[in-house]
LUMLOVEX-73494 format. One record per atom (N, C-alpha, C): residue in three letters; atom name; x, y, z. Coordinates in nm, 2 decimals. Layout:
rec residuo=ALA | atomo=CA | east=X | north=Y | up=Z
...
This chain:
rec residuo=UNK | atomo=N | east=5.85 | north=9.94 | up=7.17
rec residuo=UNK | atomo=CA | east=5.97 | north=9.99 | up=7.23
rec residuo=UNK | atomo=C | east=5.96 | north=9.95 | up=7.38
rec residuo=UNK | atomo=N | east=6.07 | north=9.90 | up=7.45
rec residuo=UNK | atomo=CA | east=6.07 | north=9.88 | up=7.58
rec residuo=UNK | atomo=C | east=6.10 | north=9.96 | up=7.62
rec residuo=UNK | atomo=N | east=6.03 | north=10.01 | up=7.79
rec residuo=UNK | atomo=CA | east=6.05 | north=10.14 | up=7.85
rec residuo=UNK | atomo=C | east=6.09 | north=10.05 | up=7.96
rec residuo=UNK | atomo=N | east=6.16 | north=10.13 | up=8.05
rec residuo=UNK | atomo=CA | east=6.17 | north=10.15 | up=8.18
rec residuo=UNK | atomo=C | east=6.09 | north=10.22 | up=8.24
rec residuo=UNK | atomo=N | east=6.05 | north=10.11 | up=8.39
rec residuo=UNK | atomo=CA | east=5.94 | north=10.23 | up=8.42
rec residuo=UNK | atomo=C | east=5.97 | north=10.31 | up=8.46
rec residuo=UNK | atomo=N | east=6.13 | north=10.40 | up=8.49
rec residuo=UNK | atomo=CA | east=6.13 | north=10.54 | up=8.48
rec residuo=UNK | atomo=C | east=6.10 | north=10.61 | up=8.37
rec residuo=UNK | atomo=N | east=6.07 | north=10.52 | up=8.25
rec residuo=UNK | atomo=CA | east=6.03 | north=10.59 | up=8.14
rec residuo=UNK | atomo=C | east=6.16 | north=10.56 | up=8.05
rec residuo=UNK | atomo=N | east=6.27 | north=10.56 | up=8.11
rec residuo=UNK | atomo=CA | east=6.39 | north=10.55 | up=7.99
rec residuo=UNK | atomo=C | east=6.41 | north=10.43 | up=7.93
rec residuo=UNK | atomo=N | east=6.47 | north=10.49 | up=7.81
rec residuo=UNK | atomo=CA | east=6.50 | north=10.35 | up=7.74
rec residuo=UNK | atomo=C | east=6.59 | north=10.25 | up=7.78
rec residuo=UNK | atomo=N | east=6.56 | north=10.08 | up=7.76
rec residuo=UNK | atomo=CA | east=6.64 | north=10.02 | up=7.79
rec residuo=UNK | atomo=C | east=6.78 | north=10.00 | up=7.74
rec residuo=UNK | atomo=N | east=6.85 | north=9.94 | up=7.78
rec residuo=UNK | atomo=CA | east=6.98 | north=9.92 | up=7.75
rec residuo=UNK | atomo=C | east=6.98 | north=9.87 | up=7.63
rec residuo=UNK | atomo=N | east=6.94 | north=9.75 | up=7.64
rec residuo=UNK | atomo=CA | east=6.86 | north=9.62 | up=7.45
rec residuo=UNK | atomo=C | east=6.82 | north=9.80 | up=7.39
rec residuo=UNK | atomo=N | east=6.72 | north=9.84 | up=7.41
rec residuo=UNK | atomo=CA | east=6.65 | north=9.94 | up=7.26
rec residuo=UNK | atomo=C | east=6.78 | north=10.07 | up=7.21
rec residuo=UNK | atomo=N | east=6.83 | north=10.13 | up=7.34
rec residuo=UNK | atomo=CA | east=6.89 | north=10.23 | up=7.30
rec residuo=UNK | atomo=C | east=7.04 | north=10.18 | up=7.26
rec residuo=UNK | atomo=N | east=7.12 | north=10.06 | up=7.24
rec residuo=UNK | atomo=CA | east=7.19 | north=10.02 | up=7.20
rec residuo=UNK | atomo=C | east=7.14 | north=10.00 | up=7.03
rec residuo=UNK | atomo=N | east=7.00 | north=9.93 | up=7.01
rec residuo=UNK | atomo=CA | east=6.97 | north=9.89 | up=6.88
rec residuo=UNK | atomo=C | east=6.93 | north=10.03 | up=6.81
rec residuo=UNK | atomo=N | east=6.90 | north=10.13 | up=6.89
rec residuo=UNK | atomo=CA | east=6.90 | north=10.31 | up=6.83
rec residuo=UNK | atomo=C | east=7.03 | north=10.29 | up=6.75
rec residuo=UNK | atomo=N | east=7.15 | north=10.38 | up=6.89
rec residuo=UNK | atomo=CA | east=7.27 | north=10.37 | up=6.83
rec residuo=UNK | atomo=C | east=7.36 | north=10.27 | up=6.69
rec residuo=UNK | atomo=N | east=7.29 | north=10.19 | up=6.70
rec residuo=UNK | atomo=CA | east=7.35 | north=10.11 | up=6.59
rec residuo=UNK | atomo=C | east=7.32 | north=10.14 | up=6.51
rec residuo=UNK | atomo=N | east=7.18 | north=10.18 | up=6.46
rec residuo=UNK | atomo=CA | east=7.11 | north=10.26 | up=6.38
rec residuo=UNK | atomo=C | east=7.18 | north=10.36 | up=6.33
rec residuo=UNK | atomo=N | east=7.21 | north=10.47 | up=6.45
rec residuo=UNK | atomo=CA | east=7.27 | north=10.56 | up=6.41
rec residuo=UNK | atomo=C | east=7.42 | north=10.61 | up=6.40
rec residuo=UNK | atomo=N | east=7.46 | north=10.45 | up=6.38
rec residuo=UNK | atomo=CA | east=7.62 | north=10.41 | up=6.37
rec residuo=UNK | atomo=C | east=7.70 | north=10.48 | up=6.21
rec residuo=UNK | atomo=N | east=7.64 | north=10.53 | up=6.13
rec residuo=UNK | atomo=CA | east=7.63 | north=10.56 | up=6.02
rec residuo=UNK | atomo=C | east=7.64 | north=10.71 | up=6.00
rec residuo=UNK | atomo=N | east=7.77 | north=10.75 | up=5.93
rec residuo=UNK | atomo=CA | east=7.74 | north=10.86 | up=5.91
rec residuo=UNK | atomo=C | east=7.64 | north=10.91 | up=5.82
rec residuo=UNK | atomo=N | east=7.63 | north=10.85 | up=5.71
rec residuo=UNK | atomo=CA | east=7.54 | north=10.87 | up=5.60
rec residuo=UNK | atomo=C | east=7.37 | north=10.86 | up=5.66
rec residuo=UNK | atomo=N | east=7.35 | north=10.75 | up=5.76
rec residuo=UNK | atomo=CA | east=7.23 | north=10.74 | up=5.79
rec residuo=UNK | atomo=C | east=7.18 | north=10.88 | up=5.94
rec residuo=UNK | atomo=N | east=7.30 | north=10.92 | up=5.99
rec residuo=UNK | atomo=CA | east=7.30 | north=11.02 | up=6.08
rec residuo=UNK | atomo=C | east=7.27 | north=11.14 | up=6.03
rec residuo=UNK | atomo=N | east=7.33 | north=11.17 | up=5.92
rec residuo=UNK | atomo=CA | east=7.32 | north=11.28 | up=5.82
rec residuo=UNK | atomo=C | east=7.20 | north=11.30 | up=5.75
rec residuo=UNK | atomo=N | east=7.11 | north=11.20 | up=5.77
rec residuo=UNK | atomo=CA | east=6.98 | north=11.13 | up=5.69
rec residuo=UNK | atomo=C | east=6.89 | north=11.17 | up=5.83
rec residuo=UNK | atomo=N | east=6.92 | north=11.16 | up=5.93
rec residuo=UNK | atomo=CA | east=6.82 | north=11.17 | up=6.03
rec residuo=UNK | atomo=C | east=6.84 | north=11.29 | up=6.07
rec residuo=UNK | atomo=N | east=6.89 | north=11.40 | up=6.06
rec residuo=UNK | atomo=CA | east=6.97 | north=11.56 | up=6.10
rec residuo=UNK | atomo=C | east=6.85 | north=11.59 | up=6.00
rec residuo=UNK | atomo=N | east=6.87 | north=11.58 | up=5.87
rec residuo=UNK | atomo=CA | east=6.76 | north=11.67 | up=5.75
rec residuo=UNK | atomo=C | east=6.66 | north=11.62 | up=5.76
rec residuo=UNK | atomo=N | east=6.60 | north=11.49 | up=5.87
rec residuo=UNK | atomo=CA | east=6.47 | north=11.49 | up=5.81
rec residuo=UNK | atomo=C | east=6.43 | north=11.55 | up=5.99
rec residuo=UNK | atomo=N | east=6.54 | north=11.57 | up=6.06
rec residuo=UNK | atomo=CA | east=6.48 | north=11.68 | up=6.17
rec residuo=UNK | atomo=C | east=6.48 | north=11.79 | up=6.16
rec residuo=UNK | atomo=N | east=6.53 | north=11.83 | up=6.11
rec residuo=UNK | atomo=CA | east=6.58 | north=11.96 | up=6.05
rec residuo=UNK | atomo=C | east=6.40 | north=11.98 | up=5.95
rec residuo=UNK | atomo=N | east=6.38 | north=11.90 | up=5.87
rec residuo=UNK | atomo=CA | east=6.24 | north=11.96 | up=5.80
rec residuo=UNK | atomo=C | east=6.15 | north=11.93 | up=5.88
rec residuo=UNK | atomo=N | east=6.15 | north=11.90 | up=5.97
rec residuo=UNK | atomo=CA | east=6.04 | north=11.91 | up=6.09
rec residuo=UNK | atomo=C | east=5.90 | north=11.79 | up=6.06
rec residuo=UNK | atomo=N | east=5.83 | north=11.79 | up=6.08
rec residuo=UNK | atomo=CA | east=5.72 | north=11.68 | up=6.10
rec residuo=UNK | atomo=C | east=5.66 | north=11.68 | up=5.91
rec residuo=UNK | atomo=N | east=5.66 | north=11.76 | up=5.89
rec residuo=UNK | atomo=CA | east=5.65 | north=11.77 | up=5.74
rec residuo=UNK | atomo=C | east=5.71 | north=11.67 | up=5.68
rec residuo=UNK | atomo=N | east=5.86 | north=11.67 | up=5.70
rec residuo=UNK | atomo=CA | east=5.94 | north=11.54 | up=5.61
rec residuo=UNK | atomo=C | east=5.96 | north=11.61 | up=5.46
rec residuo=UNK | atomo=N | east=6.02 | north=11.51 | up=5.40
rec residuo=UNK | atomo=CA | east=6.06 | north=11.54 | up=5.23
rec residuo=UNK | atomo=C | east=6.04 | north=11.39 | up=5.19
rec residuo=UNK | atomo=N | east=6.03 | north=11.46 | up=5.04
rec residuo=UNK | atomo=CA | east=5.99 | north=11.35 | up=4.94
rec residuo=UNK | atomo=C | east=6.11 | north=11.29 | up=4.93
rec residuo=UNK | atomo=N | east=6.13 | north=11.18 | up=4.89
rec residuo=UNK | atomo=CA | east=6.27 | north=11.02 | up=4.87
rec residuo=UNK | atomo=C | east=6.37 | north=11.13 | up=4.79
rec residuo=UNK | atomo=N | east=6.32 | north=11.18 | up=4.72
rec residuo=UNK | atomo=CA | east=6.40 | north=11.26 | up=4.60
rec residuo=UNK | atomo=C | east=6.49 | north=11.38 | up=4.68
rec residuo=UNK | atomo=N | east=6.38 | north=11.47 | up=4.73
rec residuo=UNK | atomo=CA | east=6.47 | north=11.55 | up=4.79
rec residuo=UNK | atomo=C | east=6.55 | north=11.51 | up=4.92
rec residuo=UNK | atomo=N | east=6.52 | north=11.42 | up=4.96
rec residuo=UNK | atomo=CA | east=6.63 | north=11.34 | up=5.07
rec residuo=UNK | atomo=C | east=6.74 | north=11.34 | up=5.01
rec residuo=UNK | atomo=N | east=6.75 | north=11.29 | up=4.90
rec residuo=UNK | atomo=CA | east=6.81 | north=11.18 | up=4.86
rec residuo=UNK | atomo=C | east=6.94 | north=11.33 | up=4.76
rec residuo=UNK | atomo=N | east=6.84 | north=11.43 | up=4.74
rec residuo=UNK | atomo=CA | east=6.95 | north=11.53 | up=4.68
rec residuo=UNK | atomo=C | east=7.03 | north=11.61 | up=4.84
rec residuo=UNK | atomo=N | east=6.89 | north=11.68 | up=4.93
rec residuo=UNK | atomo=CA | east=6.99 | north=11.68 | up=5.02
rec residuo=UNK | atomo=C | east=7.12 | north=11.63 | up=5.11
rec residuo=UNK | atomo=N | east=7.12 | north=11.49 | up=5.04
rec residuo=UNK | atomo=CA | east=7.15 | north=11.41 | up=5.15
rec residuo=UNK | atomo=C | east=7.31 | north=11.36 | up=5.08
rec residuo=UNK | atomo=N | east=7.29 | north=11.34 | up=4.93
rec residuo=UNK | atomo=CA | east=7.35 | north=11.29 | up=4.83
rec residuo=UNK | atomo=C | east=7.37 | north=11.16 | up=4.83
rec residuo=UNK | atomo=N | east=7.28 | north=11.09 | up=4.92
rec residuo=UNK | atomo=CA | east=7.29 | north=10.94 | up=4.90
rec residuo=UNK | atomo=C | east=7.14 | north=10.95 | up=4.85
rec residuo=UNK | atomo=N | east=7.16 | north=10.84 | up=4.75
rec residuo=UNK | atomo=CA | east=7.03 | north=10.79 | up=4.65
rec residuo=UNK | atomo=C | east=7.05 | north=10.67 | up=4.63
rec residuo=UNK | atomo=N | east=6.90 | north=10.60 | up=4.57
rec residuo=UNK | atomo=CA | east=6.87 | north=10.47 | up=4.50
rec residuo=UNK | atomo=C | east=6.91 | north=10.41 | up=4.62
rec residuo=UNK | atomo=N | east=6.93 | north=10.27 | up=4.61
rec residuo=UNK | atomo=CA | east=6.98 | north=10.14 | up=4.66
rec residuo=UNK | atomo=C | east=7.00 | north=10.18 | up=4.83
rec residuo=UNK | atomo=N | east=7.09 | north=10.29 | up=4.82
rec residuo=UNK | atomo=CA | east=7.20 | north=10.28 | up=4.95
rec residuo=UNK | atomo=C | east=7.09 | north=10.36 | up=5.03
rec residuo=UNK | atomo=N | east=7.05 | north=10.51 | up=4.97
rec residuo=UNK | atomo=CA | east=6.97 | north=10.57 | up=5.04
rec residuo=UNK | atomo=C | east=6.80 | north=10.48 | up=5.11
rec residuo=UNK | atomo=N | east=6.76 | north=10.37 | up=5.01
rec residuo=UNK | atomo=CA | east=6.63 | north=10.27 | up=5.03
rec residuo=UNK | atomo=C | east=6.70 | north=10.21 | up=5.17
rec residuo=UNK | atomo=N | east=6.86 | north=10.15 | up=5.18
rec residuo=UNK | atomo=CA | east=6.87 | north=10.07 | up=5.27
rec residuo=UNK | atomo=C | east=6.91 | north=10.16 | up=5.39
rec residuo=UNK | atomo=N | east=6.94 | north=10.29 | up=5.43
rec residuo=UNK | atomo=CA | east=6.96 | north=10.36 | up=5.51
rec residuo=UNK | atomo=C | east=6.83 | north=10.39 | up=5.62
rec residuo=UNK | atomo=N | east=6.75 | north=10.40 | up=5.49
rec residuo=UNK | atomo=CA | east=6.57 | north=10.43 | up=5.54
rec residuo=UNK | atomo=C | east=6.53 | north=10.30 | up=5.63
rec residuo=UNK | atomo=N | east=6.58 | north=10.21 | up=5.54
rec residuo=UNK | atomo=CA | east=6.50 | north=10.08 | up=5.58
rec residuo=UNK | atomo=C | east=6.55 | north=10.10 | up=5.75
rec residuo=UNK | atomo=N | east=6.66 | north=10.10 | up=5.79
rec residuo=UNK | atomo=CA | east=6.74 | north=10.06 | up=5.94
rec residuo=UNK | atomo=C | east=6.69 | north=10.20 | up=6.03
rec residuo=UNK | atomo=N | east=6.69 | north=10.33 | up=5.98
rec residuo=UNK | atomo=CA | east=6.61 | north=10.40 | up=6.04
rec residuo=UNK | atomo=C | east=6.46 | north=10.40 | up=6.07
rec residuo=UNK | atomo=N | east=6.42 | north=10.35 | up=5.98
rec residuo=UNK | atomo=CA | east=6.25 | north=10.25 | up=5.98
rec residuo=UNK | atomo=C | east=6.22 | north=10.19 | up=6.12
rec residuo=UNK | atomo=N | east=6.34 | north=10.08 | up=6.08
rec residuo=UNK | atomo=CA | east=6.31 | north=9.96 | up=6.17
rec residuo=UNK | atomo=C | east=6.32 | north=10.01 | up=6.35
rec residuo=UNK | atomo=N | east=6.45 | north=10.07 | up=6.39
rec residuo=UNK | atomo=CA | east=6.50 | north=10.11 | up=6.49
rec residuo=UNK | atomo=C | east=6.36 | north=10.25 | up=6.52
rec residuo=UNK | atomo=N | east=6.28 | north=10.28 | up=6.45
rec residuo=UNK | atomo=CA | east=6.17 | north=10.36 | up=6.48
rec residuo=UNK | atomo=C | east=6.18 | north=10.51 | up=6.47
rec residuo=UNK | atomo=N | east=6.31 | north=10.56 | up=6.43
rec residuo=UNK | atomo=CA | east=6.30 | north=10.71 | up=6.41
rec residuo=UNK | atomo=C | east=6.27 | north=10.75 | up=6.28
rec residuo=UNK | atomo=N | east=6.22 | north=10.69 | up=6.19
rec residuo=UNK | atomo=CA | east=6.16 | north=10.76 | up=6.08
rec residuo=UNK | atomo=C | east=6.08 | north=10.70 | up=6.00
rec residuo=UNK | atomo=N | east=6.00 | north=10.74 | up=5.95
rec residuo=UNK | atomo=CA | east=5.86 | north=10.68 | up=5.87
rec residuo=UNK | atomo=C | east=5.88 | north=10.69 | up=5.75
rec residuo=UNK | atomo=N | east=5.79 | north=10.64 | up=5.62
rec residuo=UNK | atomo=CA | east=5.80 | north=10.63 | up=5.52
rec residuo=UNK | atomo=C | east=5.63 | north=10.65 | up=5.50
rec residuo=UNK | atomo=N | east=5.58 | north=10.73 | up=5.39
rec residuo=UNK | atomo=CA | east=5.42 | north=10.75 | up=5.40
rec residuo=UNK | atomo=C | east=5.42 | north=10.77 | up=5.23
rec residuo=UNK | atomo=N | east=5.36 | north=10.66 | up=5.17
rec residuo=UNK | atomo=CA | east=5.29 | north=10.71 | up=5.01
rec residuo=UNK | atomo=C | east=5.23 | north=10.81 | up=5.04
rec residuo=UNK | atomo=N | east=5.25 | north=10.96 | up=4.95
rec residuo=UNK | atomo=CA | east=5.15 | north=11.07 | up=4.92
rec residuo=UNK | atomo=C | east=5.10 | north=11.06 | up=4.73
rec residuo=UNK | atomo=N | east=5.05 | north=10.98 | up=4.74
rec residuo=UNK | atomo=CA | east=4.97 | north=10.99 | up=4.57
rec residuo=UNK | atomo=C | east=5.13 | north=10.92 | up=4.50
rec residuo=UNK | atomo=N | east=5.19 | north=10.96 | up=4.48
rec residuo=UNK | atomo=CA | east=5.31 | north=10.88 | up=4.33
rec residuo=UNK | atomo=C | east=5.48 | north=10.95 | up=4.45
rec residuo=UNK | atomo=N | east=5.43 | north=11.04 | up=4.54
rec residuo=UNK | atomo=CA | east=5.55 | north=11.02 | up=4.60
rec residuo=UNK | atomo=C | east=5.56 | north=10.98 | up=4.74
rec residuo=UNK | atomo=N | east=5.70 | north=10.93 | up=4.82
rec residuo=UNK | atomo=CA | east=5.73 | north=10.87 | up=4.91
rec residuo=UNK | atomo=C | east=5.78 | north=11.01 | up=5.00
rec residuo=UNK | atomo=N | east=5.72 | north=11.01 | up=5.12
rec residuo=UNK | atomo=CA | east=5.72 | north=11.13 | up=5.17
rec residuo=UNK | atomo=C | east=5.80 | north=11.06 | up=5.33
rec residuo=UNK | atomo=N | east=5.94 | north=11.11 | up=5.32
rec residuo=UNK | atomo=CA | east=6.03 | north=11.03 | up=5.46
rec residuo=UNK | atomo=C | east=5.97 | north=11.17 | up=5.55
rec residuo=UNK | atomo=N | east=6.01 | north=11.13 | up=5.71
rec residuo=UNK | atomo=CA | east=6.01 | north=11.20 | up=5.81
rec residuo=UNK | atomo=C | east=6.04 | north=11.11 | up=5.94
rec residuo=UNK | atomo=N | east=6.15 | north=11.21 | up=6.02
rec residuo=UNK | atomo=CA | east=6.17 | north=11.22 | up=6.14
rec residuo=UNK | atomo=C | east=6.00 | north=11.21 | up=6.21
rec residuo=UNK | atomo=N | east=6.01 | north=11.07 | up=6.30
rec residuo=UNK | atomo=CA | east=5.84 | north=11.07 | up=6.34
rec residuo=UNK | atomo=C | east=5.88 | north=11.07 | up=6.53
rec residuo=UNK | atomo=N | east=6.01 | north=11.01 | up=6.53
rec residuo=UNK | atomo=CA | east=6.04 | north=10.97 | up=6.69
rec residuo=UNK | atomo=C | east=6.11 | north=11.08 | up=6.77
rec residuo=UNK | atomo=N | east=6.10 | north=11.21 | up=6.78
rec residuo=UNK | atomo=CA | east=6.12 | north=11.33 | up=6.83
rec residuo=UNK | atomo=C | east=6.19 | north=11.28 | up=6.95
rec residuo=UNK | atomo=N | east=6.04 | north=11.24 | up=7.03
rec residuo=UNK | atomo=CA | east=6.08 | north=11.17 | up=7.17
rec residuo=UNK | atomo=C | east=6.18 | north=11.09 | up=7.24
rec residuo=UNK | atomo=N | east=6.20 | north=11.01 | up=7.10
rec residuo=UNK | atomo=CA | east=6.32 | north=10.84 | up=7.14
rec residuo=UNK | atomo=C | east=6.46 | north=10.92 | up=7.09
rec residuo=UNK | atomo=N | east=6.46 | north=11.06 | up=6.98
rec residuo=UNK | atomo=CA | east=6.57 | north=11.11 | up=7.02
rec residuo=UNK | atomo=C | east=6.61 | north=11.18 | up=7.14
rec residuo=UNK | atomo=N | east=6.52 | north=11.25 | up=7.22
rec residuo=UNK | atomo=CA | east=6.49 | north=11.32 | up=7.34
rec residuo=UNK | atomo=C | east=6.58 | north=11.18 | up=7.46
rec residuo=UNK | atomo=N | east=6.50 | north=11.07 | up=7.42
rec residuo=UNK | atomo=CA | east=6.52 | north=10.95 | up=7.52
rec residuo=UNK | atomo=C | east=6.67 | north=10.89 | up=7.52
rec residuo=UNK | atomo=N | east=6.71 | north=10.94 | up=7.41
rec residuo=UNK | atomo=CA | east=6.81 | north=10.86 | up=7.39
rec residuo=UNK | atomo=C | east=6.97 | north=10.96 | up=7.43
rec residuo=UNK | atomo=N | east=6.97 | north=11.11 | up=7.42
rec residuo=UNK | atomo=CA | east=7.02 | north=11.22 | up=7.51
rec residuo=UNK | atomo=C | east=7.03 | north=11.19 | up=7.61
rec residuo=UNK | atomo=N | east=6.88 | north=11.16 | up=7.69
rec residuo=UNK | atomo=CA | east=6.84 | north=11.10 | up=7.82
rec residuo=UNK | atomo=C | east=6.91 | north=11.01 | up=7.91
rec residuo=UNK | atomo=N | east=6.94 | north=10.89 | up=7.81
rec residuo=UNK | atomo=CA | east=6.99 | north=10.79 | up=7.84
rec residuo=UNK | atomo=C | east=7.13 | north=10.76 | up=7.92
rec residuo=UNK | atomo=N | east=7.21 | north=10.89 | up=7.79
rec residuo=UNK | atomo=CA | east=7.35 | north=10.92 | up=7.78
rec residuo=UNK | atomo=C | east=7.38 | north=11.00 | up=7.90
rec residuo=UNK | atomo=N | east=7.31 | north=11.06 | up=7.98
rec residuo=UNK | atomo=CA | east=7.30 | north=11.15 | up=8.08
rec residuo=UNK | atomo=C | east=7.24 | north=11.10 | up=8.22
rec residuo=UNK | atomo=N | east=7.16 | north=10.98 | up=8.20
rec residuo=UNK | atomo=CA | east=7.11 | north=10.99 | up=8.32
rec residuo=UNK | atomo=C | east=7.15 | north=10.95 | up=8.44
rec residuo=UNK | atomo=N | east=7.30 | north=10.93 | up=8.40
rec residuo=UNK | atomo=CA | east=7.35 | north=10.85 | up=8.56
rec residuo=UNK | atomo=C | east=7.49 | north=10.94 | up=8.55
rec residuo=UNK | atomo=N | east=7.49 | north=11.06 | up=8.47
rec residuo=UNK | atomo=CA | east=7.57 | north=11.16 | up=8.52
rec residuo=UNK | atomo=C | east=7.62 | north=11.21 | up=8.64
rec residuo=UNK | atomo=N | east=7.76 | north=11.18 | up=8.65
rec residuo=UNK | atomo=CA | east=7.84 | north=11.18 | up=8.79
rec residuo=UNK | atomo=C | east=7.73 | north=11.14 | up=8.95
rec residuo=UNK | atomo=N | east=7.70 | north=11.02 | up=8.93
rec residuo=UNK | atomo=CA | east=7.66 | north=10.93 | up=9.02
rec residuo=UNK | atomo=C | east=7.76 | north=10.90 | up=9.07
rec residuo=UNK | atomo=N | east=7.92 | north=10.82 | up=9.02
rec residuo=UNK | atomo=CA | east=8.02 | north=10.79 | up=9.07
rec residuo=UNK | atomo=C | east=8.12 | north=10.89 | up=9.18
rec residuo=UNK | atomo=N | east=8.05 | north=11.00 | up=9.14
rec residuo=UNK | atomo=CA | east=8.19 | north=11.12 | up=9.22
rec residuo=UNK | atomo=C | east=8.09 | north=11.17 | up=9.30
rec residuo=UNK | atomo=N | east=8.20 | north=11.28 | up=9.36
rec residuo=UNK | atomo=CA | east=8.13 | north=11.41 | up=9.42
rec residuo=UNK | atomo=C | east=8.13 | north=11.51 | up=9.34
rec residuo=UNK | atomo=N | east=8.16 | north=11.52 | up=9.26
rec residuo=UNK | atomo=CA | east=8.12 | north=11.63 | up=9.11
rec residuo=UNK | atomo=C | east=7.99 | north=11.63 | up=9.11
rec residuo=UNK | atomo=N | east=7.96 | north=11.77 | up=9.06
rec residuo=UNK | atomo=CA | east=7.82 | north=11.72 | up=8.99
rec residuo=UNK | atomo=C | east=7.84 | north=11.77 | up=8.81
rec residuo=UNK | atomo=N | east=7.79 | north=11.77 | up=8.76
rec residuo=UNK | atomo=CA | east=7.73 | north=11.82 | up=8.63
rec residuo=UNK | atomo=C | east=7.73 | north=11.91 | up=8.65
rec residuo=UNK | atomo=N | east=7.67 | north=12.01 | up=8.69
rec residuo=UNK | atomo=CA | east=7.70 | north=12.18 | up=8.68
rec residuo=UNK | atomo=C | east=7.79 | north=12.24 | up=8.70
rec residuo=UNK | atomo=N | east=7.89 | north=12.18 | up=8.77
rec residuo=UNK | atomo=CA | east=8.00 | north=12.21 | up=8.85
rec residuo=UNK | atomo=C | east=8.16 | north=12.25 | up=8.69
């Protein structure tokens, strides 16, 4: 992941987040596996909370995978998803905020 060295994300990574999270189905998919916290759920129960399964739900995983907010971990015969990037959602809030009312004399609290 490229950082800025203020720490924030670049423009390239947090655009290729967003795209990620361009999806309702895949947004809805990353909410429940933050919602179950570091633990995560099995493909199955994703896949009933989520009501996307098979095919669609493997390829939702895949693009959440890739962009880095959620893992995929064999536990013995099941596939155990979880929200792993806490942080890069933290960063990506971040992102959307950090040049908040730069342009005015407003501020943000105001």
């Amino acid at each position: 992941m490229k950082i800025n060295t203020n720490g924030s994300l670049s423009l390239e990574k947090a655009a290729f987040c967003f795209v990620a999270l361009g999806s309702e189905q895949r947004l809805s998919i990353l909410k429940i596996l933050v919602r179950s916290g570091p633990v995560g759920l099995t493909i199955g129960e994703l896949g009933e909370r989520s009501g996307v399964t098979g095919s669609t739900l493997t390829h939702h995983m895949k693009i959440l995978t890739q962009a880095g907010m959620v893992e995929q971990k064999k536990n013995g015969r099941s596939i155990i998803c979880a929200a792993i990037s806490f942080d890069k959602i933290q960063k990506l809030s971040d992102f959307l905020l950090q040049d908040c009312c730069v342009d005015t004399k407003v501020t943000c609290d105001d």
